[in-house]
N, C-alpha and C positions, 0 to 999 in steps of 0.2 A: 195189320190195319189198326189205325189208334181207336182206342175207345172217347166213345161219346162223353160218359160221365155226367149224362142229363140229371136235373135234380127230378124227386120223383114224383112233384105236382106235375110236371112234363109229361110224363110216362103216359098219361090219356089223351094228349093231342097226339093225334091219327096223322094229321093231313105231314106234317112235317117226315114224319117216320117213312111214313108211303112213298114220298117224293123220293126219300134216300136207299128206300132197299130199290125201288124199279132202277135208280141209275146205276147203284153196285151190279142190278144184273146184265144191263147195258155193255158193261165196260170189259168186249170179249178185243184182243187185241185183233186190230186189221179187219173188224167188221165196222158198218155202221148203219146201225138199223135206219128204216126207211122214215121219212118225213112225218108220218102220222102218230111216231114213238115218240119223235121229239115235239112233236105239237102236246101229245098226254103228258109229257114230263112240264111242261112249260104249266100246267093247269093250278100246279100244286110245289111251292116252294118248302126246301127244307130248312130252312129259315124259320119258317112258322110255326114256333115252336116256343113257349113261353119263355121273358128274359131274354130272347137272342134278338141281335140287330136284323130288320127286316131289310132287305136289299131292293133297290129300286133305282130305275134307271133315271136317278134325278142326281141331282149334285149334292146331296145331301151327306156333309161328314159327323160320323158317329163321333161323340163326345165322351164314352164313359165308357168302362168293360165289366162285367162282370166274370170274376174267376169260376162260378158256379153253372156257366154258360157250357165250361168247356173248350173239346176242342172244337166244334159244331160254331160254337158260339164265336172264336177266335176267329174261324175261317169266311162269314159270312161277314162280321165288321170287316173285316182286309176287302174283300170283294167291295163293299159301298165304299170305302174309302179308295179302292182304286178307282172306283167311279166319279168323285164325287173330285180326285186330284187331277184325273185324266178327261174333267171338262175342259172346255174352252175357259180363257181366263179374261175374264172383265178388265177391258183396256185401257178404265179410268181406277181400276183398284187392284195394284198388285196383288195376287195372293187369293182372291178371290173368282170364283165362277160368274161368268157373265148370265145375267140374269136374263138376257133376249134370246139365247143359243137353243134353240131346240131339242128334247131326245133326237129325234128323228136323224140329225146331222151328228151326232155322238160317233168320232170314231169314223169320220168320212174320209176316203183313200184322196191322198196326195195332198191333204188340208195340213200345212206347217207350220198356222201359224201356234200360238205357245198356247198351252194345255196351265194350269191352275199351278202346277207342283212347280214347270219350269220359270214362274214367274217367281218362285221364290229367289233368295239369293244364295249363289255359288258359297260356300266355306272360304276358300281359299279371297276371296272379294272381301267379304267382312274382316278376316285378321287382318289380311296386307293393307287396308285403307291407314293412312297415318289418322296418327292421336287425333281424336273428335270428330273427322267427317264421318266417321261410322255413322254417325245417328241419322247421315243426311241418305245414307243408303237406299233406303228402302220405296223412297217417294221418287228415286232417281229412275231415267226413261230406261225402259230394257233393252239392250241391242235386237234387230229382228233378224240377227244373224250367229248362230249358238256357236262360240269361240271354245274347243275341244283342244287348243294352243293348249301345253304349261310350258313356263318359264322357269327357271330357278329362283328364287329365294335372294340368289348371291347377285342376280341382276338380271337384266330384261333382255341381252341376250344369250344368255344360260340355257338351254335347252333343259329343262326337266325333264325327267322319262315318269313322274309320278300320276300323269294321266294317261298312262299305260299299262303300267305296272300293276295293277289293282285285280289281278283274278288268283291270289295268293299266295305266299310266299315270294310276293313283291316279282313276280312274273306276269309276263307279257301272255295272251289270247291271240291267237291268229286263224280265221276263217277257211273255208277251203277253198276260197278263192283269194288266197293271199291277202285279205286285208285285216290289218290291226283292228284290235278291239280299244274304245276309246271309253273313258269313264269320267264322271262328273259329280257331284256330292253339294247338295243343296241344303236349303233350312229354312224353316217358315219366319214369319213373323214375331211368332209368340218367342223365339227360342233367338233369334237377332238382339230382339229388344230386349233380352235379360241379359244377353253379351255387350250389347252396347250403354245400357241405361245403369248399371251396378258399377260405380266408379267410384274408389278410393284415393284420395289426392290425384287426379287425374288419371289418373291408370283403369282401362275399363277390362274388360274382358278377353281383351284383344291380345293382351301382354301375361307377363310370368308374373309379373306384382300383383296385378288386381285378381290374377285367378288365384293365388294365396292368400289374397285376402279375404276371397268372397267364400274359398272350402273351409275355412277354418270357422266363419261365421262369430256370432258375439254370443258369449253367455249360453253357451249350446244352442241357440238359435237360427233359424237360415242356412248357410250351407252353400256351396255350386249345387243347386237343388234344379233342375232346371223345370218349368212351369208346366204342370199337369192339366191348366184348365180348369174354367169353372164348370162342367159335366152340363148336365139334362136344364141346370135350372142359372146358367152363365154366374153362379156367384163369385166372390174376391174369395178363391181358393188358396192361392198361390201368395209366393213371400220372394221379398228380396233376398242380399246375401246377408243381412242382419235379421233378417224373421219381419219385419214388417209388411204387414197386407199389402200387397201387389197384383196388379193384373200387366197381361202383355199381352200385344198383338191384339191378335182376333179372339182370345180365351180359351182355343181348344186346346192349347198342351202342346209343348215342343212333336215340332216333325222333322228328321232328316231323312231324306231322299239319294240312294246312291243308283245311278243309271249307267248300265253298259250300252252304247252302239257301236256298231259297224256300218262301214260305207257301202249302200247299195251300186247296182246297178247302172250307169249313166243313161242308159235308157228308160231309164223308169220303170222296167217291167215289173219287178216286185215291190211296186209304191201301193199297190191294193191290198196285202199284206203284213205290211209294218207302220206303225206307229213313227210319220217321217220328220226331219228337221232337216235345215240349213243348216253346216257346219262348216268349220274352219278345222281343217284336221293337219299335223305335223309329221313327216315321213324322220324320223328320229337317225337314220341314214343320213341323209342329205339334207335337213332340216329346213328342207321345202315344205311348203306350208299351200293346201288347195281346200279350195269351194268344193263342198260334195253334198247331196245328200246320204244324209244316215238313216239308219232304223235301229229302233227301239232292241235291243236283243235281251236284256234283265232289270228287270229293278226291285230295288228294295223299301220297302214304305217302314220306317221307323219311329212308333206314334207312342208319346208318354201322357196318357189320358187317366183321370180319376177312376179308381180299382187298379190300377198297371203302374205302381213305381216301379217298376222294373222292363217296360217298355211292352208293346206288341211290336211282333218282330215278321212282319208278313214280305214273302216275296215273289216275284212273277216273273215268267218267261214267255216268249214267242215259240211258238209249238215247233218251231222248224231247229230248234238250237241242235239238241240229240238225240239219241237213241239211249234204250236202257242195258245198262251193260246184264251181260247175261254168261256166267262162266268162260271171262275170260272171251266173248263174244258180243251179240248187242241184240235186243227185238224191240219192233215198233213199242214208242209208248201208247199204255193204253188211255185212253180219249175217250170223253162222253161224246154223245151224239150230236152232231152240228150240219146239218142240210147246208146251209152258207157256205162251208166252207168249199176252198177248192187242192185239189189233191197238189202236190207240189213231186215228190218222187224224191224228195234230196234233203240230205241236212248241211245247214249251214257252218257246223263244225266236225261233221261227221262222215268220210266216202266209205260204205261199203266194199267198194271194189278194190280198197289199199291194195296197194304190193308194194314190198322195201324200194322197187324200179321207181314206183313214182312218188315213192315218202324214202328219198336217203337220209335227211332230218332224223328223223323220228321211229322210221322202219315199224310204223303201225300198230307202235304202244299205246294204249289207251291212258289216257290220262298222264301223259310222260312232261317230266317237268326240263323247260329248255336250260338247255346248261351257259355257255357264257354265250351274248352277244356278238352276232358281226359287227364291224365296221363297215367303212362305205368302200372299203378295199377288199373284204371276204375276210379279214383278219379276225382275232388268232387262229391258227391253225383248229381246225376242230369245232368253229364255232358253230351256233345256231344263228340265221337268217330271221329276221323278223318275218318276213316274207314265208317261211316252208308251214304249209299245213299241219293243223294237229286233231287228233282223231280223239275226240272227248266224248266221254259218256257220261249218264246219270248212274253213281253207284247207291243210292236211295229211290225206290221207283213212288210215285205219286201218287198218294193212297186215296182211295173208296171217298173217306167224306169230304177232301180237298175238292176230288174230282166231281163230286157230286153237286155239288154249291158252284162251280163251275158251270157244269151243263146248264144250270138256271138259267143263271148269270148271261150265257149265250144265246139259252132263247129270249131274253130281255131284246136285245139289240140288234137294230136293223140290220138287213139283210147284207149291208156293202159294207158294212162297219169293221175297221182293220183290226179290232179288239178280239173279232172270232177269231183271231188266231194268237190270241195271250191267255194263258194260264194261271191258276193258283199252284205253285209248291209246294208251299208251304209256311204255316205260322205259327211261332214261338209266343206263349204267354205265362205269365205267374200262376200257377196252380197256388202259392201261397204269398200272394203279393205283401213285401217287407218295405217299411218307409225306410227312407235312409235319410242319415242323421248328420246335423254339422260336424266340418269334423274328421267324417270318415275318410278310411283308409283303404287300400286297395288290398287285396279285394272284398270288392261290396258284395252285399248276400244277392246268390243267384235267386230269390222266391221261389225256388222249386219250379225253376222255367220248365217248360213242358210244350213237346216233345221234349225228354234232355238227349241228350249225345248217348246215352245207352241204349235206347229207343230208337238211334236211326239220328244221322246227322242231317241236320236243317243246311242246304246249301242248295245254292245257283248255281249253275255248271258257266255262268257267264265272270259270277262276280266273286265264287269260294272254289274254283275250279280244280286248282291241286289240294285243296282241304276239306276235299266230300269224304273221306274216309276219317281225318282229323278231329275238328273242332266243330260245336255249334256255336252259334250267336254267343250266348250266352257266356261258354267256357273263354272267350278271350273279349269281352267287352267287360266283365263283371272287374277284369284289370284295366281298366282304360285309365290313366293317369291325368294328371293337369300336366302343364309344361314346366320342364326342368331346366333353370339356366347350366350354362356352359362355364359362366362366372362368377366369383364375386359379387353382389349386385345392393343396392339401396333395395328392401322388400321390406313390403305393411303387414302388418299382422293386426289384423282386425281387433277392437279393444286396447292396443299395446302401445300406438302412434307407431314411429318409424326407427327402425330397427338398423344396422349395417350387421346383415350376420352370414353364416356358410349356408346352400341351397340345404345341407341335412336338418338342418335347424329348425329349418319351416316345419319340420314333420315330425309324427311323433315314431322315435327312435330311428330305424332306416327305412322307413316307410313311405312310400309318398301318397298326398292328396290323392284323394278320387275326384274323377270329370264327371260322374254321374252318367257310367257308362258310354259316355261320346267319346272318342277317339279324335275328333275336330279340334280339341286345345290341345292335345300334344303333337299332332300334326301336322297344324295348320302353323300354331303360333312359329314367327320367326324372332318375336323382341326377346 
């Protein structure tokens, strides 16, 4: 169990502490206490507790963090921020929550249309727009039909497998009902318009010149910093790639968003369950392309807010994804108490009742990584079918205070709301948050992330799925580079005019820039 790490003005609020030991006692696996426990536990939040974000079933996003919060304090911002991203999205303001929508309809089954986070815009949309329409992005209409398509880079009928690819080690997810798992990677406002509005001789964000231009910064100032928000009191916190006062967006601090779905049902029966969309999904086989509805299976909320240069790193799952692996074996996860819900019997990635007869794939390795691809002929000899089931587990089981701030969180929200079946995992923050500086190089300082990877690895079983044993957030973002040309190229160097030099040049000795932790410019950019 993580420690709390309250400061010890805290130590005398009662009501928070109370809320957290009764749910730790809650959480026996495979029971679920009767309705009247979870009415007591609803009485009294463990949130309430001095300095931490209060949660509330309103759309309200936290601005600021405190590292002295904790993990308590880490857990409970993720929770209002999944709230507050998974409103209904205001239909004349991108990016925003619609200010008519009710709690009461929060989270109502079979409701698709777009939620606050999906109205942000795609990654791979902002690099590909050519020179300058970038800016016109953002005020542009959003399709009401979620395009889960990727294409290649090299042309529009290129099939990419990169919106598949993404549950790690650049491997594909597959359901136990044969269907691919499909991924998506968004970004708010605030974190657009520092990509789009920081342009050097014409070269913004989008490209390899302007992001060299913008990390190196002038006279040690600015930076690829990307925008932390003006916190509790909206001030001009933030700075361009020169150091000059800047704001963007809406003010709260870059957000990227990375989402797993899988394609439900065509019956609809599990639309009262998942978090659902329209999609456009690609068979990488035959690169048929069909209308499905999907459901939510992971995501990831990645939020750079004032206290946090070095991000909160919160992410959530659909309780049906696994089981918890157990010697080589697997037992329910354990779960706070939730009267709403309804029993299901099944996991989405997981059959109990394997046998090698009905997994020749895989022969009912947990966590086994696919080896090459079929083609649409069974080719090469020995391949793996996108199609054969894989039998995933959780090898980090989901601790006491996640779980805890959870149950709240469930008694918030009405009784039909598809959200009683989404969870906290868990969230990564600075225990010693470091500014980073123009300039730097990879790698940027971890601020003592916490959880670290010695503590127990921070991972999705949807979106880090063969690297729950490997890496946290932390150990492979803190190298996130800018984009590296392939050639020779005209590159700015901020202060120096224009240059014709080698791509080692740009950096200091074989080092390259830092992205400020975002992995979006070096693999999105295609210039």
């Amino acid at each position: 169990m993580r420690r709390l790490g309250l400061p010890r003005s805290a130590v005398t609020v009662c009501a928070g502490a109370l809320a957290l030991v009764l749910a730790v006692a809650l959480m026996v696996i495979g029971e679920r206490p009767p309705a009247r426990v979870a009415a007591a536990q609803a009485q009294a939040s463990p949130c309430n507790v001095f300095g931490v974000q209060p949660v509330t079933l309103t759309p309200t996003l936290p601005t600021s963090f405190a590292s002295a919060t904790a993990q308590l304090g880490a857990d409970c911002m993720a929770w209002q921020s999944f709230i507050s991203l998974n409103w209904a999205a205001d239909p004349n303001n991108p990016g925003q929550p619609d200010p008519n929508v009710p709690a009461s309809s929060f989270g109502a089954p079979g409701d698709t249309s777009p939620k606050v986070w999906e109205t942000y815009l795609e990654a791979s949309a902002v690099f590909s727009a050519p020179q300058g329409s970038a800016k016109t992005l953002w005020a542009a209409e959003r399709p009401a039909i979620k395009s889960l398509v990727r294409v290649s880079k090299q042309g529009a009928t290129d099939l990419s497998l990169s919106g598949i690819r993404q549950a790690g080690d650049g491997k594909w997810l597959t359901s136990q009902s044969g269907q691919l798992t499909y991924y998506e990677v968004r970004m708010n406002q605030d974190e657009y318009q520092f990509i789009t509005t920081n342009v050097f001789s014409g070269s913004d964000l989008t490209t390899y010149a302007g992001q060299a231009a913008c990390a190196a910064g002038q006279n040690g100032k600015g930076g690829l910093i990307l925008p932390a928000g003006g916190g509790a009191t909206g001030a001009t916190l933030d700075a361009d790639c020169l150091g000059n006062p800047a704001k963007y967006g809406a003010n709260v601090g870059a957000i990227e968003i990375k989402a797993a779905w899988v394609p439900l049902p065509s019956d609809h029966s599990l639309d009262y369950r998942y978090k659902t969309a329209v999609a456009r999904v690609t068979n990488p086989d035959t690169g048929q392309t069909t209308q499905v509805t999907v459901g939510l299976v992971g995501l990831h909320i990645i939020r750079k807010v004032q206290g946090a240069p070095q991000f909160v790193w919160a992410t959530f799952e659909q309780i049906d994804n696994s089981p918890d692996e157990a010697g080589g074996g697997f037992s329910a996860p354990a779960l706070p108490a939730n009267p709403h819900q309804k029993a299901l019997g099944r996991y989405t990635y997981f059959n109990p009742n394997c046998t090698t007869a009905t997994d020749p794939t895989y022969k009912c390795q947990h966590n086994a990584l696919p080896g090459p691809p079929c083609d649409a002929k069974g080719q090469p000899a020995g391949c793996y079918p996108y199609s054969a089931p894989m039998q995933i587990t959780r090898l980090v089981p989901v601790d006491a205070t996640a779980n805890a701030v959870t149950g709240y969180v469930w008694s918030l929200l009405p009784a039909n709301s598809v959200y009683n079946y989404y969870r906290l995992i868990n969230v990564q923050w600075p225990n010693s948050p470091t500014v980073v500086k123009a300039g730097s190089t990879v790698p940027l300082p971890n601020g003592d992330i916490t959880p670290s990877s010695k503590s127990g690895i921070v991972a999705n079983t949807t979106l880090e799925t063969y690297q729950q044993s490997k890496n946290a957030c932390m150990d492979c973002h803190q190298s996130a580079p800018i984009a590296t040309p392939k050639t020779l190229r005209t590159a700015l160097v901020a202060g120096r005019g224009t240059t014709k030099v080698q791509p080692k040049n740009l950096v200091k000795g074989s080092a390259s820039l830092a992205s400020d932790y975002s992995f979006v410019f070096v693999s999105e950019t295609r210039r």
